[in-house]
C-alpha positions in Angstrom: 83.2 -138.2 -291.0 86.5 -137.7 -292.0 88.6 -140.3 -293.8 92.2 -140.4 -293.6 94.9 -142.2 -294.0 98.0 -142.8 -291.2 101.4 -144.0 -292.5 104.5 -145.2 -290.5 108.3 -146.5 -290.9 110.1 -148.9 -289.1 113.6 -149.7 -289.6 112.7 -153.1 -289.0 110.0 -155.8 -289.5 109.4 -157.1 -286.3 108.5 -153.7 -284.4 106.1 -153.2 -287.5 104.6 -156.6 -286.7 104.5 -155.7 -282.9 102.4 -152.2 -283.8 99.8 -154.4 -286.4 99.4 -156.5 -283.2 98.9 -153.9 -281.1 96.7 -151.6 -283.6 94.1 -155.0 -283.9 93.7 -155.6 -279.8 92.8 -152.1 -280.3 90.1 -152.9 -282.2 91.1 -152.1 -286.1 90.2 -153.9 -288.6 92.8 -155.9 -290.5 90.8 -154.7 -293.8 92.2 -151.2 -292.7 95.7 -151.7 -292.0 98.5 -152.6 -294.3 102.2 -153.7 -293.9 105.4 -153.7 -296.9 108.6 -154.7 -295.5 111.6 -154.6 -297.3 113.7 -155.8 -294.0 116.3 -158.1 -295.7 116.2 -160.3 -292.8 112.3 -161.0 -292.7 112.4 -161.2 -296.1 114.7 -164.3 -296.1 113.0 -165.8 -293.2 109.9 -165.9 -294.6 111.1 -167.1 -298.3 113.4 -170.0 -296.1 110.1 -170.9 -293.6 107.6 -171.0 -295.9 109.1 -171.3 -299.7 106.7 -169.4 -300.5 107.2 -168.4 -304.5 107.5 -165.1 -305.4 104.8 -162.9 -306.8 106.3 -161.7 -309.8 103.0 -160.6 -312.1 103.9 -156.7 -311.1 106.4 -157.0 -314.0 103.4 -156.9 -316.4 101.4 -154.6 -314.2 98.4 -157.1 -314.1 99.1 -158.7 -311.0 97.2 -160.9 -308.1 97.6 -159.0 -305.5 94.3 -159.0 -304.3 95.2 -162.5 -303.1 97.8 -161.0 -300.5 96.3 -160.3 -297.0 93.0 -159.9 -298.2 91.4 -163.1 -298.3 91.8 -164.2 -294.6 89.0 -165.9 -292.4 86.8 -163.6 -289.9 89.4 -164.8 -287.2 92.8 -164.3 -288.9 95.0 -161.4 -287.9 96.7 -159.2 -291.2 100.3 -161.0 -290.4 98.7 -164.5 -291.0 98.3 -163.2 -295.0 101.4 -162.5 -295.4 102.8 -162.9 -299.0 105.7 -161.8 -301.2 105.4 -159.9 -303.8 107.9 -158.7 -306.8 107.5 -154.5 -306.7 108.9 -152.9 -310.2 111.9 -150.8 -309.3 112.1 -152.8 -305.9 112.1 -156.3 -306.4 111.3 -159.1 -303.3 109.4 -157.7 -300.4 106.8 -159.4 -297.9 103.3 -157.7 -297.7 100.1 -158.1 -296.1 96.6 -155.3 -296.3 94.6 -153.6 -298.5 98.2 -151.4 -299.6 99.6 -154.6 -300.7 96.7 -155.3 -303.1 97.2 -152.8 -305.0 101.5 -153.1 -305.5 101.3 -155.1 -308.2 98.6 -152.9 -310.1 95.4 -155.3 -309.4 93.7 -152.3 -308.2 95.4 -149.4 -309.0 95.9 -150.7 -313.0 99.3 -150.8 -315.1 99.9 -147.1 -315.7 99.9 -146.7 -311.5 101.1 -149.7 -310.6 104.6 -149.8 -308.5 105.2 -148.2 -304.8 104.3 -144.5 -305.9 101.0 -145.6 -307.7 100.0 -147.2 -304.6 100.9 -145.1 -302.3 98.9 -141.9 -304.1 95.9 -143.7 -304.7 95.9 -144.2 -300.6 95.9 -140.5 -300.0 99.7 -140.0 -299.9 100.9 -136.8 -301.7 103.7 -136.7 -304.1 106.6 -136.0 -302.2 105.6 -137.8 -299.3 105.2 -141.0 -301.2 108.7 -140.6 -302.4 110.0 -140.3 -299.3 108.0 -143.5 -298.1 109.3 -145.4 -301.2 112.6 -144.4 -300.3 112.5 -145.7 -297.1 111.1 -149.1 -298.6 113.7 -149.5 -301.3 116.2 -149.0 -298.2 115.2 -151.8 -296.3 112.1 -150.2 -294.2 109.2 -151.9 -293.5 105.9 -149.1 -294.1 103.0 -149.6 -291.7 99.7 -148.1 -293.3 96.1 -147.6 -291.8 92.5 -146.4 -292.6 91.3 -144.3 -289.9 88.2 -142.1 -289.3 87.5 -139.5 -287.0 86.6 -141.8 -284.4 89.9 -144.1 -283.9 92.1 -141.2 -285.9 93.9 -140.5 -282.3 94.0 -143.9 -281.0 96.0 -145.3 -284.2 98.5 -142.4 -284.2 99.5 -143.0 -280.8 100.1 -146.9 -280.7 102.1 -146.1 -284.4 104.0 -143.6 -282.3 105.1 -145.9 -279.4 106.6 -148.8 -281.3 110.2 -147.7 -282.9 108.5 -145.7 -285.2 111.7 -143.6 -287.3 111.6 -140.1 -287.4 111.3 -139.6 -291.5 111.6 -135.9 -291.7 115.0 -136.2 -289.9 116.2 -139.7 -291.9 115.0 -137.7 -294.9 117.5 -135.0 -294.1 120.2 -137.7 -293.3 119.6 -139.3 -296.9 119.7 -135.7 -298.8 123.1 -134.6 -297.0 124.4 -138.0 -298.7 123.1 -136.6 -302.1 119.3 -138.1 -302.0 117.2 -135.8 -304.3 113.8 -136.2 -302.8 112.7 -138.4 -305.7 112.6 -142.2 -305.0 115.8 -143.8 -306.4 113.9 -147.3 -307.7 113.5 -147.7 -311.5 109.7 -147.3 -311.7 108.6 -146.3 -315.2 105.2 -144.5 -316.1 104.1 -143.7 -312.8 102.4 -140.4 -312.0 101.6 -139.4 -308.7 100.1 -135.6 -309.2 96.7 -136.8 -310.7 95.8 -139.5 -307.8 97.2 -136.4 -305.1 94.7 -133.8 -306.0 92.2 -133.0 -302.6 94.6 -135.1 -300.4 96.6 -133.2 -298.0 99.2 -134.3 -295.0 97.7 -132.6 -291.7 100.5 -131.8 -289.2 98.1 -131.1 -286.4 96.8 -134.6 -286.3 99.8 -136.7 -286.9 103.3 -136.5 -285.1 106.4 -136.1 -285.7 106.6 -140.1 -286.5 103.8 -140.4 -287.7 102.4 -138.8 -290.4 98.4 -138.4 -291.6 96.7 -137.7 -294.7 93.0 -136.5 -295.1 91.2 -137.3 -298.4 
């Protein structure tokens, strides 16, 4: 059985949220789905409600983030782990999943940590995870998912139906201002090539919101 991975952006939190909801009735597993919003407005909403402290151990690369959305009962949904974390090259930005763990290099280690490190070692290739990291740093909140062959289809369509941007045409909006195709936060020392090798996006399996990756 194939494994894959399914990524999504939203140019706000709260249709992201209202997918995650929609992706667990479904029957997903909220071990398999992750969410990163940089949405300026959830961010401050959640920092107000909850004063929750930010986590800022990314800055050394050995980070907690394990502790973000992944310790949650057998009842709790992904949204009720919620956490903020400090992102090198990013700064503030509320996550929740298995994507989340590895931000702040808990799981991906210091010379991968950051956005791009995480993003490869999910299944992303290079340029993609640019692009996603670009949409991030921009305010975008990044919707991720394990899939296999057998809910694949059913995850790409309720990621498809919720506000979902079209990335391939933002990414053209953001190069005819100047945007190089390399992701504009001050990340040091990560590579992405190494962690890319055998991954691939399929086109025939995603949309064109929605975009999948086979590992």
């Amino acid at each position: 059985m194939n494994s894959r991975t399914v990524a999504a952006v939203f140019d706000n939190y709260s249709d992201a949220a209202t997918a995650v909801g929609r992706l667990e009735s479904a029957g997903v597993s909220h071990q398999d789905i992750s969410i990163v919003s940089n949405d300026a407005a959830e961010r401050d909403r959640y920092s107000t409600t909850t004063g929750s402290p930010v986590h800022d151990d990314a800055k050394t690369g050995a980070g907690t983030g394990a502790t973000v959305g992944t310790t949650l009962g057998a009842g709790a949904g992904l949204l009720a782990g919620l956490g903020m974390l400090a992102i090198p090259g990013l700064g503030p930005v509320v996550a929740a999943g298995w994507l989340a763990s590895t931000l702040v290099g808990a799981a991906a280690g210091a010379a991968t940590g950051g956005i791009l490190g995480s993003l490869a070692g999910a299944g992303v290739d290079e340029a993609d995870a640019h692009t996603y990291a670009e949409a991030v740093h921009r305010g975008g909140t990044l919707v991720t998912v394990r899939a296999n062959d057998a809910n694949h289809a059913q995850i790409v369509d309720i990621l498809d139906d919720e506000g979902t941007i079209d990335l391939s045409q933002r990414e053209s909006t953001w190069r005819s201002e100047g945007w190089n195709g390399r992701y504009t936060g001050a990340e040091s020392a990560v590579t992405t090539a190494s962690t890319s090798a055998g991954v691939r996006r399929d086109a025939t399996l995603g949309s064109t919101r929605v975009r999948s990756y086979t590992v």
